[in-house]
N, C-alpha and C positions, 0 to 999 in steps of 0.2 A: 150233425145228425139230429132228427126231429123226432120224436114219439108221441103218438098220440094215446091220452089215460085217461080214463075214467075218473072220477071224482074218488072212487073206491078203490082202485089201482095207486093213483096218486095216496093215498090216505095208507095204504099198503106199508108204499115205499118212505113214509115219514115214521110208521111203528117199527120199520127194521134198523130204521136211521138211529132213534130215540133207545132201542135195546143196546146197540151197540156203544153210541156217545156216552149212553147213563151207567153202562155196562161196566165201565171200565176197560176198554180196549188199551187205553195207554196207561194204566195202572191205578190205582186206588182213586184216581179225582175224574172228573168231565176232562175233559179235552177233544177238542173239534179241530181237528187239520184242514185248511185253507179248504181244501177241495171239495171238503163233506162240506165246510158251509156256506160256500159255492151255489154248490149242485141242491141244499137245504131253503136256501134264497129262489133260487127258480121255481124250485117245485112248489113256491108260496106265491110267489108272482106270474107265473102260468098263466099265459090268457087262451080261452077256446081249448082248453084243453090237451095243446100241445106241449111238450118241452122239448125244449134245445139245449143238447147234450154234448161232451166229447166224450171221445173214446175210454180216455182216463174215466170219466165221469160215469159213462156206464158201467164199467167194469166196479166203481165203488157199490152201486148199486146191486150187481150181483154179490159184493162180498157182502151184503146188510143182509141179503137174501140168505145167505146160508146159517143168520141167526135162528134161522126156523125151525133148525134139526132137519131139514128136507120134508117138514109136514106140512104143505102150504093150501091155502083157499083157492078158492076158483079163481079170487082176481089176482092174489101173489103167483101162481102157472103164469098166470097171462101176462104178468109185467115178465117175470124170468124169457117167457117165451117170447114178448117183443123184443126185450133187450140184447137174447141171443142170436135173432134172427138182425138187428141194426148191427152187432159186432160179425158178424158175418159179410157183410158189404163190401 
């Protein structure tokens, strides 16, 4: 699957990544599972905008997303709203 982001969108999806990794998801240290840095390697290497994604991969994306409490910007809608709409396919 491909997505196409904004520079701002893409920048979005690196602060939800960053809350979550620095956060403690897997307990008191950093820790980055294969897939976050994966999917963290594209979205630095992105050319034109795009990313190519899997399913897995999107789906991490929405979990980064609901670091937000559900209070999101104009460009976090619009990644949650692409991504929902590429898992819908």
């Amino acid at each position: 699957m491909t997505i196409q982001l904004s520079d701002r969108e893409a920048q979005a999806i690196r602060i939800w990544a960053e809350s979550v990794i620095h956060g403690g998801h897997w307990g008191d240290g950093d820790v980055i599972v294969p897939e976050e840095d994966i999917l963290l390697n594209k979205l630095t290497s992105m050319t034109n905008n795009r990313l190519s994604i899997s399913q897995t991969e999107a789906k991490i994306i929405l979990a980064w997303s609901d670091t937000t409490l559900g209070i999101h910007t104009i460009e976090e809608d619009s990644v949650v709203k692409k991504i929902r709409n590429l898992l819908r396919m």
